[in-house]
C-alpha positions in Angstrom: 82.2 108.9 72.4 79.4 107.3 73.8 78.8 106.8 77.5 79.1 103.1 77.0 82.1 103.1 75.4 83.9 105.3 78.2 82.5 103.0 80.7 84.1 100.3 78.8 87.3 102.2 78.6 87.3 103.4 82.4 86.8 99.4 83.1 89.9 98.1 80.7 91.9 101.1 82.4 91.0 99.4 86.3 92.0 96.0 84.5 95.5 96.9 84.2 95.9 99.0 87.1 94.8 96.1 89.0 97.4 93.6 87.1 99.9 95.8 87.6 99.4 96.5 91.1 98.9 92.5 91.7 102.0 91.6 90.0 104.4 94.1 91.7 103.0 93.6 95.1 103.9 89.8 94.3 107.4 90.8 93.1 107.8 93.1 95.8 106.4 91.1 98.5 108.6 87.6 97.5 111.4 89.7 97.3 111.5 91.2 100.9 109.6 88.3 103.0 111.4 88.1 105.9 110.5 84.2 107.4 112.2 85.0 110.7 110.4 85.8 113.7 110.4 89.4 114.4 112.5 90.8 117.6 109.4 92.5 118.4 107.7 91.0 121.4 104.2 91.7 120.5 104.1 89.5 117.4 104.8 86.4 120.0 102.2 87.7 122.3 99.3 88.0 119.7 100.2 84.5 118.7 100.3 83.0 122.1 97.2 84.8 122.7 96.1 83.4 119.0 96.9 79.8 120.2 95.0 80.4 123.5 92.2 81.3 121.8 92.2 77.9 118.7 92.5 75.8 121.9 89.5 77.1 123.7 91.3 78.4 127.0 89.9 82.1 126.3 91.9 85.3 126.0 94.8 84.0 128.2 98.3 84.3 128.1 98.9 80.4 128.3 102.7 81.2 128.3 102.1 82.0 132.2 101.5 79.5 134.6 98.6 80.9 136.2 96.6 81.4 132.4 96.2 84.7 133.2 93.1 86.6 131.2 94.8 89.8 129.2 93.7 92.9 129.0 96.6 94.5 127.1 96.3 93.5 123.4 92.8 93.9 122.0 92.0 90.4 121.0 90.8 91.4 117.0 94.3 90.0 115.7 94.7 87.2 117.8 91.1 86.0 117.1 92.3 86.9 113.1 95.7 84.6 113.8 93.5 81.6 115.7 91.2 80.9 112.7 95.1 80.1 111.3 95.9 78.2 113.9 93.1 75.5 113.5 94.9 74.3 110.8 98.4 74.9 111.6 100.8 76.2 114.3 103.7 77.8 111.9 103.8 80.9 111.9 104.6 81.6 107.8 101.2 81.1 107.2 100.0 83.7 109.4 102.9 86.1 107.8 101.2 85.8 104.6 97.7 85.6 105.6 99.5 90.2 106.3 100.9 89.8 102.8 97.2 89.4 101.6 95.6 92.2 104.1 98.2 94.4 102.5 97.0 94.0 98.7 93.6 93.3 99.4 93.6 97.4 101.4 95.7 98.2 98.8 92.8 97.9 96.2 90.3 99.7 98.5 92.4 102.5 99.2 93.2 102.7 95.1 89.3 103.3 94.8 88.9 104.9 98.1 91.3 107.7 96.5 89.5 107.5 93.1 86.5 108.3 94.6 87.9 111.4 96.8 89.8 113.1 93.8 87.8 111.7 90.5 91.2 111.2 88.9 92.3 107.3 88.6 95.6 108.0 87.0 96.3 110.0 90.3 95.0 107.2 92.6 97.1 104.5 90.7 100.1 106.3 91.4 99.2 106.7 95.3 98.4 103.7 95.6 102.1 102.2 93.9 103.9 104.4 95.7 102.3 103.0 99.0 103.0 99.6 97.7 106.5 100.0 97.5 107.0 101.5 101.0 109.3 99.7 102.8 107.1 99.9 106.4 104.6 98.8 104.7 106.3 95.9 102.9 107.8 94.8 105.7 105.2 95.0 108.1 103.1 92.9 105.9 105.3 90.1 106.5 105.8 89.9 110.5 103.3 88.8 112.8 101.9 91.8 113.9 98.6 93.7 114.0 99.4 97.1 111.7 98.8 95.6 108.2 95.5 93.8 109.1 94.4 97.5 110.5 95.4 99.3 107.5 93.0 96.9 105.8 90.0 97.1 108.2 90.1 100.7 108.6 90.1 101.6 105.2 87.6 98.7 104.3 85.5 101.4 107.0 87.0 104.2 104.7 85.4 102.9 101.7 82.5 101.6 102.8 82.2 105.0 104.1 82.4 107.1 100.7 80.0 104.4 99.2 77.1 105.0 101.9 74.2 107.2 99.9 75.2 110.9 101.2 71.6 111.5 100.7 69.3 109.4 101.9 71.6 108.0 105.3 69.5 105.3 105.2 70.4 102.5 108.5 69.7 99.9 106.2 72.1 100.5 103.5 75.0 97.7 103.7 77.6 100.2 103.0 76.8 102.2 106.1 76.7 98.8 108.0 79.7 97.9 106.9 81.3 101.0 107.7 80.3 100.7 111.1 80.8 96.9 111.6 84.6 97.6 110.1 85.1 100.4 112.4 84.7 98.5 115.5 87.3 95.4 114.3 89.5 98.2 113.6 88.9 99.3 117.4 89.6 95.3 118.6 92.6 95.5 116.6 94.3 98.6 117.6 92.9 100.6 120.4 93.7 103.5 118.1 90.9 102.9 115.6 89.0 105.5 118.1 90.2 107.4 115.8 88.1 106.7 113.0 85.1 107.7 114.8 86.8 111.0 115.0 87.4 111.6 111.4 83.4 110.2 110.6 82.1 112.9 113.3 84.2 116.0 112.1 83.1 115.2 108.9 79.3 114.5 109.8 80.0 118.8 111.6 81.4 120.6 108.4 78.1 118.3 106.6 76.0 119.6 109.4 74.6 116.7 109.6 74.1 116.0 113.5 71.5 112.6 113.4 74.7 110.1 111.9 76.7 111.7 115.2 74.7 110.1 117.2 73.9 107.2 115.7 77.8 106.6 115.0 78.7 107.1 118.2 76.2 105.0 120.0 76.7 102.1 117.6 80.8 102.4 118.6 79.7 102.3 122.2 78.1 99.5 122.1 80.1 97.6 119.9 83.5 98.5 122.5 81.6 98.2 125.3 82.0 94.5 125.9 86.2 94.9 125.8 85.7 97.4 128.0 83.6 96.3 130.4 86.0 93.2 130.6 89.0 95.6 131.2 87.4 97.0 133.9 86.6 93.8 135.7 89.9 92.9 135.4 91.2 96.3 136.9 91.3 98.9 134.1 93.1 98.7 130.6 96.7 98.1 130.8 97.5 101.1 128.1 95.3 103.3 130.2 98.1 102.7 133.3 101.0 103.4 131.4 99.8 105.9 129.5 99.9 107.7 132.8 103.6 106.7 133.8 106.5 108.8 133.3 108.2 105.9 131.5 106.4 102.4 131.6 110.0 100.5 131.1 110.7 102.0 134.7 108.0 102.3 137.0 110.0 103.5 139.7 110.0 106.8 138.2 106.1 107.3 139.4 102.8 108.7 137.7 103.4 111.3 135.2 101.7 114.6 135.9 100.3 117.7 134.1 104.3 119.0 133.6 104.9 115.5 132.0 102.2 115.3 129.8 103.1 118.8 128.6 106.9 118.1 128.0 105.9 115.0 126.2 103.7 116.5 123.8 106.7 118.8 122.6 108.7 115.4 122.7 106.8 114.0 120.5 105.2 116.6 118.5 109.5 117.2 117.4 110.0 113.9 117.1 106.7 112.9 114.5 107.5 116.3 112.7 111.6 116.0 111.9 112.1 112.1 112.0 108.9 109.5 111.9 106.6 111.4 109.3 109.2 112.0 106.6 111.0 108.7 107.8 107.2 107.1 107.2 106.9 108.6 103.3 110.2 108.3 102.1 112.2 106.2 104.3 115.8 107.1 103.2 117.2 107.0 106.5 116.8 105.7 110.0 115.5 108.1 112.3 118.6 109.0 114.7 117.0 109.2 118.4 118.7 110.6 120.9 120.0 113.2 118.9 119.2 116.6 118.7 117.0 117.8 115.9 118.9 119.9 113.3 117.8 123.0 110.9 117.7 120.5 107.9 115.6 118.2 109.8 112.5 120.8 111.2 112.7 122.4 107.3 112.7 118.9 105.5 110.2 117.9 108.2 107.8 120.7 108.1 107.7 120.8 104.0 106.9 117.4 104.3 104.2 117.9 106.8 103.3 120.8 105.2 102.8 119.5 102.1 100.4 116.3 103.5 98.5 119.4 105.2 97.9 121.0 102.0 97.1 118.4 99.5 94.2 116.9 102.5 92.9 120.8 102.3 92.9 120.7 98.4 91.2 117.5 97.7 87.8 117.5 95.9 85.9 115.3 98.3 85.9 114.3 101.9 88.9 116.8 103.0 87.4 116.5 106.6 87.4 113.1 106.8 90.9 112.1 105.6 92.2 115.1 108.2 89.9 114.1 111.3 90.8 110.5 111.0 94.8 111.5 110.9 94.4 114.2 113.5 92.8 111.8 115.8 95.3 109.5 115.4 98.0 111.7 115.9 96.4 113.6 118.8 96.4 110.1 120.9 100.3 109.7 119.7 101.1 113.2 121.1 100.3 111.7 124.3 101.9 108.7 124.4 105.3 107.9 126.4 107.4 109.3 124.3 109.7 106.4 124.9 107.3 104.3 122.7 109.2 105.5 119.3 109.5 104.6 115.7 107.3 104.9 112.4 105.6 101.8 113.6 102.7 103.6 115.3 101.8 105.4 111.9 102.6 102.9 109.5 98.3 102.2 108.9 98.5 105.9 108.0 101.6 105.7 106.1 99.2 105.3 102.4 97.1 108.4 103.8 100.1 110.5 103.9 101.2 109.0 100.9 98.2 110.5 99.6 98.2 114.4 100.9 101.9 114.6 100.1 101.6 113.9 96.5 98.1 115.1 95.8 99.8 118.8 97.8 102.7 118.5 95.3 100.5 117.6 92.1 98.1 120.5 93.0 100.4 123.3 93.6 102.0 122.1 90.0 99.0 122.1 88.4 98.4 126.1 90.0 102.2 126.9 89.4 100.9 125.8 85.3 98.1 127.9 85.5 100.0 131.1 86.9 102.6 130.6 83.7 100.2 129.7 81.5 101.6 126.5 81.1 99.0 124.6 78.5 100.3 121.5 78.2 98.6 118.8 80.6 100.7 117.5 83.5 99.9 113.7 84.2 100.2 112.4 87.7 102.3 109.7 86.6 105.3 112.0 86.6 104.6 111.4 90.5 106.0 107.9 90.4 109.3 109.5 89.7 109.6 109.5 93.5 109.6 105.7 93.3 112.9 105.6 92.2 113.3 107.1 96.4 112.6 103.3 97.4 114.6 101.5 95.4 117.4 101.7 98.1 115.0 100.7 101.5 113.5 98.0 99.5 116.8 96.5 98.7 117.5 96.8 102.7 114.7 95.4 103.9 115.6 92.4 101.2 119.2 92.2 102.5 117.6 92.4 106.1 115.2 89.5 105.2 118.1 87.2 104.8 120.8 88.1 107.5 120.3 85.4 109.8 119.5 86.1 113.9 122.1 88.6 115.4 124.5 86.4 118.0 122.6 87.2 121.1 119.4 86.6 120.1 120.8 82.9 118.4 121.5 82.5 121.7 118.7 83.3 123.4 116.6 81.2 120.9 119.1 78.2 121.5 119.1 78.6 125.4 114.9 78.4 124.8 115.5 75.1 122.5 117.4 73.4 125.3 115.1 74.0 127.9 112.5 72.7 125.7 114.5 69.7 124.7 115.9 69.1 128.2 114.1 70.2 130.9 110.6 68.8 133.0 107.4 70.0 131.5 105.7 72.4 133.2 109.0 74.9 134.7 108.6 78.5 135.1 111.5 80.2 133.4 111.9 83.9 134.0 113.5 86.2 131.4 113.7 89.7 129.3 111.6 88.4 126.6 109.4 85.9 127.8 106.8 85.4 125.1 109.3 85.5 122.2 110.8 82.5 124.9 107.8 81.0 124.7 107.6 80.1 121.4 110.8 77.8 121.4 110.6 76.6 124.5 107.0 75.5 125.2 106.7 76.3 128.7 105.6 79.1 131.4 107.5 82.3 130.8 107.8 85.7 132.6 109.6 88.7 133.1 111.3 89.3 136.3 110.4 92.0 138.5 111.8 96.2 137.6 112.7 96.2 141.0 115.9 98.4 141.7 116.3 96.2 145.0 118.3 93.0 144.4 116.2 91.2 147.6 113.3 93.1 146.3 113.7 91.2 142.9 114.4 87.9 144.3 111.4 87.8 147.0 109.6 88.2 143.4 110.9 85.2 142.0 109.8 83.4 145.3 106.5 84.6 145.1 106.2 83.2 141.8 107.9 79.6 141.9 110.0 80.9 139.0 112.7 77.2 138.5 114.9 79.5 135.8 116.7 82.6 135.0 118.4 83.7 131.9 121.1 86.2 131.6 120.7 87.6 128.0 121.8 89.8 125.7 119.3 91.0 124.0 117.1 93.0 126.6 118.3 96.1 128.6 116.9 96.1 131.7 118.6 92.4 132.5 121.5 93.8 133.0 119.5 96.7 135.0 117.8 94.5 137.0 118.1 90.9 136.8 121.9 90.6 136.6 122.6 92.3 139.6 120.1 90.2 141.7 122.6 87.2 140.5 125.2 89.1 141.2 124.7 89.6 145.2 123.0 86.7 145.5 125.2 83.7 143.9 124.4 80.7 146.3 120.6 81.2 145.0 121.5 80.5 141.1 123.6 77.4 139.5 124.5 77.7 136.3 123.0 75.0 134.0 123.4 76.0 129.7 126.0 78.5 128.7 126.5 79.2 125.7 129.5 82.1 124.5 129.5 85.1 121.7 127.9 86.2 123.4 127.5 84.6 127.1 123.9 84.1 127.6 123.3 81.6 130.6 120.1 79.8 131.7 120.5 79.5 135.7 118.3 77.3 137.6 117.2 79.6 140.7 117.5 77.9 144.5 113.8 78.4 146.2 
């Protein structure tokens, strides 16, 4: 067969994969949109901060009254949801601006992989089974910053495996790229760091020390501007509660060399038995707050053991797929371990995808050799485990269409009123306030963690807060906020209450 005609072949072959992979993501991703607005938080800051941003104020929260700058959320997806913005201020369209990210990384990482093992029929079947994770599926349609990193960083990824190993020339658009991409991925999660760190353990088992340097001081420069900001406008917000015992309560201090330690083992247990086999095959919800069973470290640690040894076995660029997810998890280990969930993995969730099965295929393919197996074994047999997400898929479709549970109706209603009803310009204080924000058009903030009722109250002073809301949808209202009302009635008259549950918007007596 002539090399022309296997070229052809090869070509036809990426034809369909790319049809088919277009045409179920479609299916998929009509079938689990989810047009309500996530009970996340963050998705309503990064668009406040998006809107900010289209209207020329700068990176300001305009939700508070006093614009302040942030320095919490690097501003990559909020500058990615303002060009959206310019044209329109619903939010669907920025949901399926994700949907796009998602297939368009999707692609990439199908020849990212097909460049690190040589086998396309393998790479095809990684890259399906990432399509039809749930995480992935459903964080593709929600406002939020994960799907638009998956794509950046593995843009970087590829661009990567397409620079000229030889020659490492500075002018070569690939290597450009790569670096270029690597930095957005930095603006849009702090934890694209972590790229750097996979590119400079692989540039040490090359040997090759010049692209060390030259990496690193292009990532310096290319932060330094976010962080010189930070620091201007006192340090980076993750930074300081990063160092907190718990940054839900600061009460409970600083955390110190004990914490860190007791937190790593938190959350070294936690990624092993629950969020890393939870991320693959998401069967089940993680059950926190329990204790970790037998069945959970053994399913846990085959799992993770697997990923482990199919990175180790791969043909090509082993030590950058495993510096890259070290890194990342190496920050994670870290963090409060009372920031949970597969959420903070789900960019990684199609590189995992990816060592577990290529682990699996390549220990069948030596367990064939050792019984002298001769017949081929195709990696398609892999998508076998795609029957596994049939039932998460279904529930994030059922989940897609369950309208808002009662207390956050409420909550959403209470903000409706206030926008229908009430003076422009009033400072309304509350658990949630940029999800608030968004239906009620005017200044929002979060009360004061204070255990002191008077403590709480001088807060609300300070700050010419007009409203209160008693919710039922965040915690620490009834920790904090609720008993502030409570010993001090003559300072709140009830204004909108609405039952089932009682949620009440109080107008507070400066």
């Amino acid at each position: 067969m002539s090399e022309q005609k296997v070229k052809k072949d090869k070509g036809s072959k990426r034809y369909v994969y790319l049809v088919i992979l277009v045409a179920s993501f479609i299916a998929a991703y009509v079938y689990t949109f989810d047009s309500k607005l996530a009970m996340l938080g963050d998705n309503a800051s990064y668009y406040i901060l998006g809107k900010a941003l289209s209207q020329g104020e700068g990176y300001v929260s305009i939700n508070s009254i006093s614009h302040r700058p942030n320095n919490h959320y690097p501003p990559g997806y909020p500058a990615i949801i303002s060009t959206i913005l310019l044209f329109t201020k619903a939010i669907t369209p920025i949901k399926i601006l994700n949907g796009i990210f998602f297939i368009l990384g999707l692609w990439l990482f199908f020849d990212l992989i097909n460049k690190v093992t040589d086998n396309e029929a393998f790479a095809f079947t990684a890259t399906f089974m990432a399509l039809l994770n749930s995480h992935m599926l459903w964080y593709s349609s929600i406002m939020m910053s994960e799907i638009p990193f998956f794509f950046f960083s593995t843009l970087s990824l590829w661009a990567f495996v397409n620079i000229d190993q030889e020659k490492w020339l500075w002018k070569d658009p690939y290597l450009i790229l790569c670096i270029i991409t690597m930095i957005i991925s930095y603006y849009i999660r702090s934890l694209g760091i972590a790229l750097l760190g996979g590119y400079i353990l692989y540039f040490i088992f090359q040997k090759k020390w010049k692209p060390i340097l030259g990496f690193f001081i292009a990532f310096v420069v290319g932060a330094l501007p976010w962080f010189i900001r930070s620091q201007k406008l006192g340090g980076g917000s993750y930074m300081k509660q990063l160092g907190m015992i718990n940054p839900y309560q600061p009460a409970l201090g600083k955390a110190d060399f004990g914490d860190f330690v007791d937190r790593f083992f938190s959350n070294f247990s936690r990624y092993i038995t629950f969020e890393i086999p939870s991320a693959i095959f998401p069967l089940k919800e993680p059950e926190y707050g329990s204790s970790y069973s037998a069945e959970d470290w053994l399913l846990g640690v085959v799992i993770v053991g697997l990923f482990f040894y199919g990175v180790f076995s791969l043909p090509k660029y082993r030590w950058l797929i495993l510096g890259y997810t070290l890194g990342t998890l190496a920050i994670l280990m870290i963090w409060p371990d009372v920031w949970i969930g597969v959420r903070f993995i789900v960019p990684l969730i199609p590189l995992f995808t990816l060592g577990f099965l290529y682990g699996l295929y390549d220990g069948i393919l030596k367990l064939r050799g050792l019984l002298s197996f001769k017949k081929p074994v195709s990696p398609y047999l892999l998508l076998a485990f795609s029957l596994l997400y049939i039932k998460p898929v279904n529930a994030i479709h059922d989940q897609a269409r369950v309208p808002y549970m009662p207390g956050w109706r409420n909550y959403f209603e209470i903000a409706k009123w206030v926008d229908r009803n009430l003076e422009e310009g009033v400072v309304v204080s509350c658990g949630k306030p940029s999800l608030f924000y968004l239906y009620a058009d005017t200044y929002t903030r979060r009360y004061k963690f204070a255990q002191d009722p008077k403590e709480l109250i001088a807060d609300l002073e300070k700050h010419a807060v007009d409203y209160v809301v008693i919710d039922q949808v965040y915690g620490n209202t009834i920790r904090y906020l609720l008993p502030a009302v409570r010993q001090y009635p003559e300072r709140f008259e009830q204004v909108y209450h609405l039952k089932n549950p009682d949620t009440f918007l109080l107008k507070f007596k400066r």
